[in-house]
C-alpha positions in Angstrom: 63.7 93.1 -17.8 62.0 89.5 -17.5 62.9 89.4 -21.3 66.1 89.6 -21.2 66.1 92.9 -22.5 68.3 96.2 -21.1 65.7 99.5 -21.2 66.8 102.8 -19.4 64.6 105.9 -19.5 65.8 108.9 -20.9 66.4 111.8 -19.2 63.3 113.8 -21.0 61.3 111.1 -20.2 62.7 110.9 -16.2 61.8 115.1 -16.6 58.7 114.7 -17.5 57.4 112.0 -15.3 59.1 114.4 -12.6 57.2 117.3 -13.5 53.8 115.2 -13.6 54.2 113.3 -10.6 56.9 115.0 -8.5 60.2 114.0 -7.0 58.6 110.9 -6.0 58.1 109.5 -10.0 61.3 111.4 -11.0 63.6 109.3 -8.7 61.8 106.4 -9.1 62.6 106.5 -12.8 66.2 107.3 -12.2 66.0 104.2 -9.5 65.3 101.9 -12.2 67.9 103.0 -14.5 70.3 102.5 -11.6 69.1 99.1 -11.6 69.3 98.3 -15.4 72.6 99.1 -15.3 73.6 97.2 -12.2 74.0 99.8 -9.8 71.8 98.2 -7.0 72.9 100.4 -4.0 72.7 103.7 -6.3 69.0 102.0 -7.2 67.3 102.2 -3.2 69.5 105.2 -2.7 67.7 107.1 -5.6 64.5 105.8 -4.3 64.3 106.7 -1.0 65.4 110.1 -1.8 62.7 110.6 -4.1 60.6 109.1 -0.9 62.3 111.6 1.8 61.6 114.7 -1.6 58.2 113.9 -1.6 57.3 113.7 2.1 59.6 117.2 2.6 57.6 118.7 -0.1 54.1 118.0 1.3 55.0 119.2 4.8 56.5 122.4 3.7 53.7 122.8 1.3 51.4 121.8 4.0 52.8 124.1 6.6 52.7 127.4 4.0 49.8 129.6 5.5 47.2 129.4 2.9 47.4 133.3 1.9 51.0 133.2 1.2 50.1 129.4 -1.0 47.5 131.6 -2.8 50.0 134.0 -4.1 52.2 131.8 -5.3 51.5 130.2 -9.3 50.8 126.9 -9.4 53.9 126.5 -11.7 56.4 127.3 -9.6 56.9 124.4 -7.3 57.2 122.4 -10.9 59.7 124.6 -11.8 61.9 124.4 -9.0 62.2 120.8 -8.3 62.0 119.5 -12.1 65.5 121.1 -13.2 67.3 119.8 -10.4 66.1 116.3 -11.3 67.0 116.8 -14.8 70.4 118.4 -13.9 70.9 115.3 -11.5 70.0 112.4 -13.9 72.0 114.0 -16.5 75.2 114.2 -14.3 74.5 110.7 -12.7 73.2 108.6 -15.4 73.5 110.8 -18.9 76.8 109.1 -20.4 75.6 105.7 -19.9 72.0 106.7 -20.9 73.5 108.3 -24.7 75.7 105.1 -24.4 72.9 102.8 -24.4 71.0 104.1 -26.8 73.6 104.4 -29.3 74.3 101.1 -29.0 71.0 100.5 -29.9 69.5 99.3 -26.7 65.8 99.8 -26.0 64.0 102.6 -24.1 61.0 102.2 -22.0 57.8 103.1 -24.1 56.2 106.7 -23.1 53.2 105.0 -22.0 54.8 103.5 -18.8 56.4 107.2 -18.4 53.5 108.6 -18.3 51.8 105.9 -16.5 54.2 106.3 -13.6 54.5 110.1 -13.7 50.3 109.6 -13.1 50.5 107.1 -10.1 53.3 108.9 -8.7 51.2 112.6 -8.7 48.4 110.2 -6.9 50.6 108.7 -4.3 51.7 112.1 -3.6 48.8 113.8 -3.3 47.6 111.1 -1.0 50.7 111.8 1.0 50.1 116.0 0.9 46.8 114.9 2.0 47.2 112.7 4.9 50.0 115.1 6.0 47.5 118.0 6.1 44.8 115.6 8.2 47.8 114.6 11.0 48.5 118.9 10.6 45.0 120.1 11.2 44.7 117.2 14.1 47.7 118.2 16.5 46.5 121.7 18.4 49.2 124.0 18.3 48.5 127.0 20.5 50.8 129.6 22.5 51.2 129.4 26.5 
């Protein structure tokens, strides 16, 4: 935006960054939207959710006993979380995103999509892993 110059992701390219780096790169995409367009309080709102998704995510992911994460495919976290982001961008954002393209406004390149779908899956596995060190240090055990 330095240039003067209005881009918005679209809501494939929101999806996909979601799907490679979690709720964490799919709100932060919808975040900047939210900020392109002016919408400054929507902007942090949209981020921090995608902060409080991600941290949920790891503990409950962290917290499933390993045999019960072994039986389930890989896929299927994906799958769960990346429709509800698309369903969400596309009800919060989806008019004015049609709108602006239409118009003819620019879109952010799939590079820095795919860029920020890629930092995103590291921040989070950082997070899935610093969640499972504080986990395995705190010594749970029955009276």
């Amino acid at each position: 935006m330095n240039d003067g110059i209005r881009k918005l992701y679209s809501i494939n390219e929101i999806s996909i960054a979601a799907l490679i780096g979690g709720p964490l790169a799919g709100f932060y995409l919808i975040s900047r939207n939210f900020k392109a367009l002016d919408k400054k309080s929507l902007s942090t709102i949209s981020f921090v959710i995608g902060i409080i998704a991600t941290i949920f995510l790891a503990v409950v992911i962290v917290f499933i006993p390993q045999d019960i994460m072994d039986k389930i495919p890989d896929v299927i976290i994906p799958a769960l979380f990346t429709p509800v982001i698309y369903a969400y961008v596309k009800k919060a954002q989806g008019q004015e995103i049609k709108d602006h393209f239409k118009n003819g406004w620019a879109k952010h390149s799939q590079r820095r999509t795919a860029v920020t779908g890629v930092l995103a899956l590291a921040i989070t596995l950082a997070s899935f892993f610093a969640i499972g060190k504080i986990a395995g240090s705190i010594n749970v055990s029955a009276p």
